[in-house]
N, C-alpha and C positions, 0 to 999 in steps of 0.2 A: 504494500500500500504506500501511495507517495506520503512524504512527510509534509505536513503544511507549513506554511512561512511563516512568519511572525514580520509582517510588516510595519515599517516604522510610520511616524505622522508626517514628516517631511516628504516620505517614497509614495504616501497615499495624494499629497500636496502638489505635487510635481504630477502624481500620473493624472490629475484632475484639472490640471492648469488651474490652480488651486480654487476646483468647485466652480466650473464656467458653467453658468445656467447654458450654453451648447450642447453639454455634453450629459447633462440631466434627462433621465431616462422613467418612462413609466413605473411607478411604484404599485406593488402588489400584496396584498394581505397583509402583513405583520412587517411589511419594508416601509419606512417612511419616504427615503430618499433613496433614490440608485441614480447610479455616474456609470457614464463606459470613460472609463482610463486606458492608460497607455503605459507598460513598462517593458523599455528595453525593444519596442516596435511592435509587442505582443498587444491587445488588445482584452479587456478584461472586464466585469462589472464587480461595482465599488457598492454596496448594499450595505445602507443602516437600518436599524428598528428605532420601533417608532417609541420604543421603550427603553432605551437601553441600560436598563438595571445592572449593576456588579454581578451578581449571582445569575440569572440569566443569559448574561453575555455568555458566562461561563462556562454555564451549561451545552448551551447550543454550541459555544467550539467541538465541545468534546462528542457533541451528538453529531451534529452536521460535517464534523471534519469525518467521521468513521461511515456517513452514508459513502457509495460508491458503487454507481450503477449505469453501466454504457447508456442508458439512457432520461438520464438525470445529469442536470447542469453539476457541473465539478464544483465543490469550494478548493479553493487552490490554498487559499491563508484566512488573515483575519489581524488587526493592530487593536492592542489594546488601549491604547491611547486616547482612538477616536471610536471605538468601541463599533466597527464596523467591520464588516466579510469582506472577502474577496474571491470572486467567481470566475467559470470561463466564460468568456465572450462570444456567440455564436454568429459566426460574420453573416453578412446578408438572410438572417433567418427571416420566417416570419409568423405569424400564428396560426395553427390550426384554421379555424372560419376561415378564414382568409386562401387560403391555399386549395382549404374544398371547394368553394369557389371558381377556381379554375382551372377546370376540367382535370382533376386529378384521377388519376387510373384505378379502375376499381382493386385492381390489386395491389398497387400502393394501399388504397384504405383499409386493407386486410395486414400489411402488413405495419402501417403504423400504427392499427388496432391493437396488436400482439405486442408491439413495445410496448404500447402503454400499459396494457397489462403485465406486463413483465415487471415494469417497474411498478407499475402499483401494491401488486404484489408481494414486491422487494420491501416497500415502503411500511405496509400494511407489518409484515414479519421483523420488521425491524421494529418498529413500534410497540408491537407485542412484547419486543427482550427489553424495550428501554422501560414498556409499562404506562409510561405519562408523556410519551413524542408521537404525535401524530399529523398526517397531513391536513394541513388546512387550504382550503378554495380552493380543492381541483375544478378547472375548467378549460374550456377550448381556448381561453384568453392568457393561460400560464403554460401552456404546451405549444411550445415552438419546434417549426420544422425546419432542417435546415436544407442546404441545396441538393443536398443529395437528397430529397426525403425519406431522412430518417428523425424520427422523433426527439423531443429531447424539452420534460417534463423541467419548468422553473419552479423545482421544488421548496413549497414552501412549509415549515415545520411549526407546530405548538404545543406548548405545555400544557396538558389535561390533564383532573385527577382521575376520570374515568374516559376510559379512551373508546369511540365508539364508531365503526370504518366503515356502517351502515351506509350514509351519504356517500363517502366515498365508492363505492360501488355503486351505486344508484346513478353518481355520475358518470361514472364508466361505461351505465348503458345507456345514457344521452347521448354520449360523446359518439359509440359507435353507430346509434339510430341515425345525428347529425352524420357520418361516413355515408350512412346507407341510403340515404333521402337525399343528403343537398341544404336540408334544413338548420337552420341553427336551433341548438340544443334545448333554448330559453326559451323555445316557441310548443315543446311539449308539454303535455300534463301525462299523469299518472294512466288515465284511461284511454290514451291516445297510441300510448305505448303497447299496453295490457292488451287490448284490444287491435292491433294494426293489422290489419290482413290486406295491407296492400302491394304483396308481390306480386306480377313484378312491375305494374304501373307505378308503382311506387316509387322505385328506385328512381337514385340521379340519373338521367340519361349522359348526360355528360363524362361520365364516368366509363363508358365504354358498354362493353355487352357482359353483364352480369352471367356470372354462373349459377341457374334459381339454385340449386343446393347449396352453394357456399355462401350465397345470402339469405337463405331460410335461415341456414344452421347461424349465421352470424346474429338474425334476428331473433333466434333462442335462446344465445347469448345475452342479448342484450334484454329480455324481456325476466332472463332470471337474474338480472342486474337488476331490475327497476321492483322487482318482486321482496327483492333483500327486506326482512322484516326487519327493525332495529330489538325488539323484544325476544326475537327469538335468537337464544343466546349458541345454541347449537349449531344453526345453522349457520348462523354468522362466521361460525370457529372454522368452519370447510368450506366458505361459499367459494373464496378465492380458489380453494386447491381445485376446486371442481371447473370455473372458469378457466384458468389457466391451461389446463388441458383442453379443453373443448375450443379453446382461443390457436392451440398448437395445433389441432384435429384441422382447423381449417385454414390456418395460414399454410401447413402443410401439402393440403390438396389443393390450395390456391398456386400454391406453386408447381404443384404436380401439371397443372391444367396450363398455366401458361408456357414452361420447359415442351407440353406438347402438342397446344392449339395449333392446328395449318391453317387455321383461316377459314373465310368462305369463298375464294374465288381462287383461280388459277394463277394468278401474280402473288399471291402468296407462299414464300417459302418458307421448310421448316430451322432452316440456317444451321448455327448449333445451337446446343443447349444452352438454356438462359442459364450465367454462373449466378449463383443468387448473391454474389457478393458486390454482382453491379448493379446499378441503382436501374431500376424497371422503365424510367423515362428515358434513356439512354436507350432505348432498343425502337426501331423503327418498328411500327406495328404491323407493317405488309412484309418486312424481309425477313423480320427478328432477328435482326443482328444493330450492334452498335452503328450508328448515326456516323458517317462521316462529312455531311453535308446538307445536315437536317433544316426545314424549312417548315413555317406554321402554313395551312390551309384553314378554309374559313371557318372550318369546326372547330379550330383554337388547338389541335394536335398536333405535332412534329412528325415531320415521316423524312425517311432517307426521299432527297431530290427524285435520283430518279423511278424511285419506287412512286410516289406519288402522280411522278407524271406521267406514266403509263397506264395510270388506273384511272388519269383524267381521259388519257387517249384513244382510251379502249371504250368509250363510252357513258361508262360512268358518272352520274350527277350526284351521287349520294356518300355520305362518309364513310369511309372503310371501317370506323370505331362504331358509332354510331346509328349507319343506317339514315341518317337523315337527310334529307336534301341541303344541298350545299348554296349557300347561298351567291358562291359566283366561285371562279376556278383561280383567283388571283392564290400567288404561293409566293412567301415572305420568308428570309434565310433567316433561321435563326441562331445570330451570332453569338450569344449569348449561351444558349445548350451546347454549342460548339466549344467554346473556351472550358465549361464546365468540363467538356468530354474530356478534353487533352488535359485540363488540371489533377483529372481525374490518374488519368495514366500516367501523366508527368510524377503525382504524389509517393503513386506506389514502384515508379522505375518501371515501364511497360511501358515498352516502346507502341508512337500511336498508329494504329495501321492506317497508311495510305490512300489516300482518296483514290 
């Protein structure tokens, strides 16, 4: 486990150009103030409470420096001085809502489903050994995605004398109904949930062509999330064990199914195997292979150049994802998933293949 820093008051002064309302960053739950600072070219967030008690402070060093979960913001240190944290910085992230939004693939939403469960999880099991640290305000507005999408929960912790993760699973099945819909989470009620039998008009269309099993089963998921009773004390002790599995059951097969979709038309190839280590938008959805000259069409999706424009050439008025009519045939590079791709391979020494 990395050791955390002990940053001084001057190193927090310097990384904040000392406290530039610029650099002043949305505050969340139990943070008064957050700064994105700067040490050493690194990028970081600077996170105070809005309490910052001696013995509290204290506390949450020793609780927050020992959480550690690939998908949970890092604390890196903490100054006692100024009696504030210090996080990683997630460059160009952005939140959940925000991201469902536009046209994210339905199996990205299965699989940033699974992080978040994973971490919540983590969190929930961690909470239980500390007894009185629990998460507080899970919600779409504290879980940022970053460019790769992959998740990464701005967790935030409190002190309870009776710790109860009821909501917290409850919100876990908003979060994935919001994946499965399109809708934002705050627009549900309990009955809306309980009750939803709207597969598969339901679903965001935007999202691509839904597999109806891996969205039934996700909406089973998420309806014994919203069922979590806070009284019943048994079931609360296993709900997660039981989620998390059935969470694996279907990011699994989601995987399974896109490693072996061919599509539905003949310009479809099956390429190779998706590596699940590459991020899902990075694959042209007509070649399934990595993008080396990806360009948006008017359904908002990225396809390899000349995958796309064979499928314009051949006739085609409708989306390849989607199925919908296109609302005109104009194709826009996009340079931006481009740089992503090469940073991408640049990072890990993998060399980029050639246009």
């Amino acid at each position: 486990m990395a050791r955390l820093k002990e940053y001084t008051a001057e190193e927090i002064v310097l990384a904040t150009d000392n406290f530039s309302w610029r650099l002043r960053s949305e505050s969340v739950g139990i943070w008064g103030t957050v700064y994105k600072g700067y040490v050493d070219d690194a990028a970081i967030s600077i996170k105070f409470l809005t309490s910052p008690e001696e013995r509290v402070f204290n506390y949450m060093v020793k609780s927050l420096g020992l959480t550690r979960h690939r998908n949970l913001l890092s604390m890196l240190g903490f100054c006692s001085e100024l009696k504030c944290f210090v996080y990683e910085h997630v460059e160009y992230s952005r939140v959940l809502h925000e991201v469902v939004k536009q046209n994210l693939h339905w199996h990205d939403r299965i699989r940033i489903a699974s992080q978040i469960c994973s971490a919540l999880s983590y969190i929930i099991n961690r909470a239980r050994c500390e007894h009185n640290i629990v998460p507080d305000n899970l919600s779409a507005s504290n879980i940022l995605i970053d460019h790769y999408l992959n998740a990464k929960i701005n967790v935030v912790l409190k002190i309870c004398d009776k710790p109860d993760f009821a909501w917290d699973v409850k919100t876990f099945g908003y979060l994935v109904l919001n994946l499965l819909t399109g809708i934002p989470g705050n627009c549900f009620s309990y009955c809306y949930v309980r009750w939803f039998v709207g597969l598969p008009n339901g679903l965001d269309k935007t999202a691509g062509q839904w597999p109806i099993d891996s969205a039934e089963k996700l909406m089973n998921v998420c309806r014994r999330c919203v069922d979590c009773n806070p009284r019943d004390d048994f079931r609360k002790k296993y709900i997660m064990v039981i989620i998390v599995k059935e969470m694996k059951d279907v990011r699994e097969k989601a995987d399974e199914i896109v490693r072996g979709r061919a599509g539905t038309n003949d310009l479809v190839t099956s390429g190779r195997d998706l590596d699940s280590d590459i991020p899902t938008q990075f694959y042209c959805p007509i070649y399934k292979e990595v993008m080396k000259d990806p360009h948006v069409a008017a359904d908002g999706f990225s396809y390899e150049r000349e995958g796309i424009e064979k499928w314009l050439q051949t006739g085609h008025d409708t989306s390849p994802m989607t199925n919908l009519k296109l609302k005109n045939k104009i194709l826009t590079p996009n340079g931006t998933l481009k740089l992503l791709i090469k940073d991408w391979y640049r990072e890990r020494s993998i060399p980029y293949p050639n246009p």
